[in-house]
C-alpha positions in Angstrom: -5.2 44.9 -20.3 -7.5 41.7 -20.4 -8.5 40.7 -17.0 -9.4 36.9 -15.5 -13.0 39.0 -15.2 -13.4 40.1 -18.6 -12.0 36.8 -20.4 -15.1 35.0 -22.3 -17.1 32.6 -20.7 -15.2 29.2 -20.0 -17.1 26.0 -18.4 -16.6 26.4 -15.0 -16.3 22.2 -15.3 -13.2 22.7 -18.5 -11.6 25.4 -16.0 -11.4 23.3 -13.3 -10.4 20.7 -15.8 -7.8 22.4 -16.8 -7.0 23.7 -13.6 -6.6 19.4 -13.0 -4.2 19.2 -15.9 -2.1 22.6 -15.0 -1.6 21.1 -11.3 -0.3 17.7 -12.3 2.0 19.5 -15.2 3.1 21.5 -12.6 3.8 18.7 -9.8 5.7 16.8 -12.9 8.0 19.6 -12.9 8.6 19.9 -9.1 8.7 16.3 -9.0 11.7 16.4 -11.6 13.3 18.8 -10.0 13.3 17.5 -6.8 14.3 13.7 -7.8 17.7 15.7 -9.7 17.8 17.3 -6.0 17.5 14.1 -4.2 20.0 12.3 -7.0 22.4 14.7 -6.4 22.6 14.6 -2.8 22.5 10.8 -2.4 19.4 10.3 -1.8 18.7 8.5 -5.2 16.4 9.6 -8.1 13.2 7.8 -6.9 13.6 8.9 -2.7 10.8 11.4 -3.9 7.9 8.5 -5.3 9.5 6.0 -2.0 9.3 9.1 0.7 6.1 9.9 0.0 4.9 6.0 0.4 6.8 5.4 3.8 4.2 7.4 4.9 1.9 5.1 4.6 3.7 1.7 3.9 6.8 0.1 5.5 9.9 1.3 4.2 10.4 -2.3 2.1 7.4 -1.7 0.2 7.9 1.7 -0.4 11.1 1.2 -2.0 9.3 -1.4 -4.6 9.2 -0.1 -8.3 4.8 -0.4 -6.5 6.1 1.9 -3.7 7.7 4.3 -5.9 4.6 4.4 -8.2 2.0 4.9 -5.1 4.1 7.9 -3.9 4.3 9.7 -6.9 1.2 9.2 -7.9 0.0 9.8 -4.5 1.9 13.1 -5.1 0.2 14.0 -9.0 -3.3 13.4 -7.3 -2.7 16.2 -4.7 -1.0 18.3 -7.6 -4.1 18.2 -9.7 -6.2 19.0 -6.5 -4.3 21.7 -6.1 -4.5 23.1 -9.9 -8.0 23.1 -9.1 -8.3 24.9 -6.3 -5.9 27.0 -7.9 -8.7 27.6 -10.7 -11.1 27.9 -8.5 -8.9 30.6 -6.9 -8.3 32.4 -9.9 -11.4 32.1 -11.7 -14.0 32.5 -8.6 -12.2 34.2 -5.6 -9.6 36.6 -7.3 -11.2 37.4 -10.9 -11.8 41.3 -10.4 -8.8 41.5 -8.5 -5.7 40.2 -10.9 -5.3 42.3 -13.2 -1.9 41.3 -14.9 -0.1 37.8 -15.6 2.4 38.9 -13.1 0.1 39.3 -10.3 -1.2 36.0 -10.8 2.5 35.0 -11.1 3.0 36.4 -7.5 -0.8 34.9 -6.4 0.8 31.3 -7.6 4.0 31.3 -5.7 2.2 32.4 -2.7 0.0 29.2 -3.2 3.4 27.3 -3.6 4.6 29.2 -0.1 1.2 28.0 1.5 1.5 24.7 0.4 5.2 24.3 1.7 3.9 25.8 4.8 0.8 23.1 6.0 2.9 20.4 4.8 6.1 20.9 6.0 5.1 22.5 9.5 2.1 20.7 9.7 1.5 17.7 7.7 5.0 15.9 7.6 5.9 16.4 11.1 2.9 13.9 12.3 2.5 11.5 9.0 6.4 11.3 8.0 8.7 13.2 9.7 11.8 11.1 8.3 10.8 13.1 4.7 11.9 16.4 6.0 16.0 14.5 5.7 15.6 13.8 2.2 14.3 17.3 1.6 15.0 19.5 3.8 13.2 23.0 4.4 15.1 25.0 2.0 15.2 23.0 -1.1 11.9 21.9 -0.2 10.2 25.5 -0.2 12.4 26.1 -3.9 10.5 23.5 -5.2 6.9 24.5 -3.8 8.0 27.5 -5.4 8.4 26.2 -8.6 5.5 24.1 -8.6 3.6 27.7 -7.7 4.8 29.6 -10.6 4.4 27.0 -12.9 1.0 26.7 -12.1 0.7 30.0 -12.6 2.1 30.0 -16.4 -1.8 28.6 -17.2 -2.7 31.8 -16.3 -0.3 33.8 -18.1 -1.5 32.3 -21.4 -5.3 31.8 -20.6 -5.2 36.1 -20.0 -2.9 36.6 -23.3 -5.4 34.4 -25.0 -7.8 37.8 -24.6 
């Protein structure tokens, strides 16, 4: 089996490049599973982009088409930080250790676990606490979940490249 330690020499500025690209790909997905979510439950589609603003605007302006746009992309630029440390995870810390796509698999839904951890126990409850009713802990940890493994699908092909 290929290993992360025996792939041929990438960049380390492409993987984290990539690692940029992965993260937003894989907050697009969250973020599309979470506005269905939050459309669903009568929240309305964009409650996602306008939650994440009302942290840091009133709620009239965060409910602007501006709003909406400032949240989720508030929400992609953390998702790309987090593909990259992801990489840097992957490519740096854990390279002699994962040996298989699924243990990264596993590696990348515990990053998704971690994430739902800081910010909904730490994070939300002093910037925005009002988010944690439009997604509530369990649907919420789901979608850090999903965000996780598909982050983790980079690594899956990047080792079946080998």
């Amino acid at each position: 089996m290929a290993t992360l330690a025996h792939r041929p020499a990438i960049h380390v500025e492409a993987h984290y490049g990539i690692g940029a690209v992965v993260g937003m790909a894989a907050g697009a997905i969250m973020a599309m599973v979470a506005m269905v979510y939050t459309t669903i439950t009568g929240f309305g589609f964009w409650a996602l982009g306008s939650g994440i603003s009302e942290a840091f605007m009133t709620t009239a302006s965060a409910e602007s088409a501006g709003g909406i746009a400032i949240g989720l992309g508030v929400h992609m630029m953390l998702s790309a930080m987090l593909g990259v440390g992801a990489a840097y995870l992957a490519s740096d810390v854990l390279k002699d250790r994962v040996e298989a796509g699924l243990n990264l698999v596993w590696v990348r839904l515990g990053i998704g676990a971690v994430v739902f951890a800081v910010n909904w126990f730490v994070v939300l409850p002093i910037v925005d606490p009002a988010f944690i009713e439009i997604m509530p802990y369990g649907p919420a940890l789901v979608f850090h979940l999903i965000f996780g493994y598909s982050l983790g699908l980079y690594g899956l092909y990047a080792i079946k490249k080998d």
